[in-house]
N, C-alpha and C positions, 0 to 999 in steps of 0.2 A: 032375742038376747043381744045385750049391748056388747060391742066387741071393745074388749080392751087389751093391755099390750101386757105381754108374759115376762115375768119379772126373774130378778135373778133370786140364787137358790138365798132363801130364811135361812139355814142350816150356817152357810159363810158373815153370815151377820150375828149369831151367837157369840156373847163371851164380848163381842168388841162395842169399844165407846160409841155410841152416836152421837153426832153433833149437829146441832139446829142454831146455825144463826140468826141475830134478831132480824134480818128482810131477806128474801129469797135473792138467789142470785140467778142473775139471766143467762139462760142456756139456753143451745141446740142438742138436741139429743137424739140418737137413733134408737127407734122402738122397732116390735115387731107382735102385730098384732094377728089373733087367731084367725077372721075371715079377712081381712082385710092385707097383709103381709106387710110389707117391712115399711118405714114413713119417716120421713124426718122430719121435728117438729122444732118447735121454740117452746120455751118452758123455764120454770124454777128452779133451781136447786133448794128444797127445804131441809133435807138434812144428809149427812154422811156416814157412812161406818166402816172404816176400812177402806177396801178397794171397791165399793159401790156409794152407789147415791142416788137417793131418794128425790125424784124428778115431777112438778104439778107441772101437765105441758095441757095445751088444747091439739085435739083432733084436727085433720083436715075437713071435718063437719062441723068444730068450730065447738066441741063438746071436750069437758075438764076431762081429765084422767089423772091418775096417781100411780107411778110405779118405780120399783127398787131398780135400778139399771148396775151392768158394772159400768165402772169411774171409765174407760176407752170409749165408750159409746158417747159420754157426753163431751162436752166443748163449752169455753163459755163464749157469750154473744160480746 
């Protein structure tokens, strides 16, 4: 099973706008993934909703992942 990073709650993303700008914007993000634990990575911002954002980062094995982060975890580059 592929390990991928644990997202923030759907439940706080109801109800509010999300927003996808036309190019992603360059981040660092802190993930934390189930076998693997916590990672900093570089990555996208592809979209926003509230106090989260929607982050395409590469793994430190160099593999895509997608996940909802809260807005504190990320930075931009």
């Amino acid at each position: 099973m592929r390990d991928h990073a644990e997202e923030a709650p759907e439940l706080a993303r109801r109800g509010v706008t999300i927003v996808r700008p036309p190019e992603g914007i360059p981040v660092r993000a802190w993930i934390t993934q189930r076998q693997s634990g916590e990672a900093r990575v570089d990555g996208e911002a592809v979209a926003w909703a509230g106090r989260q954002v929607h982050v395409r980062y590469l793994s430190s094995e160099g593999r895509e992942g997608w996940a909802w982060l809260w807005a504190d975890a990320v930075e931009r580059r």
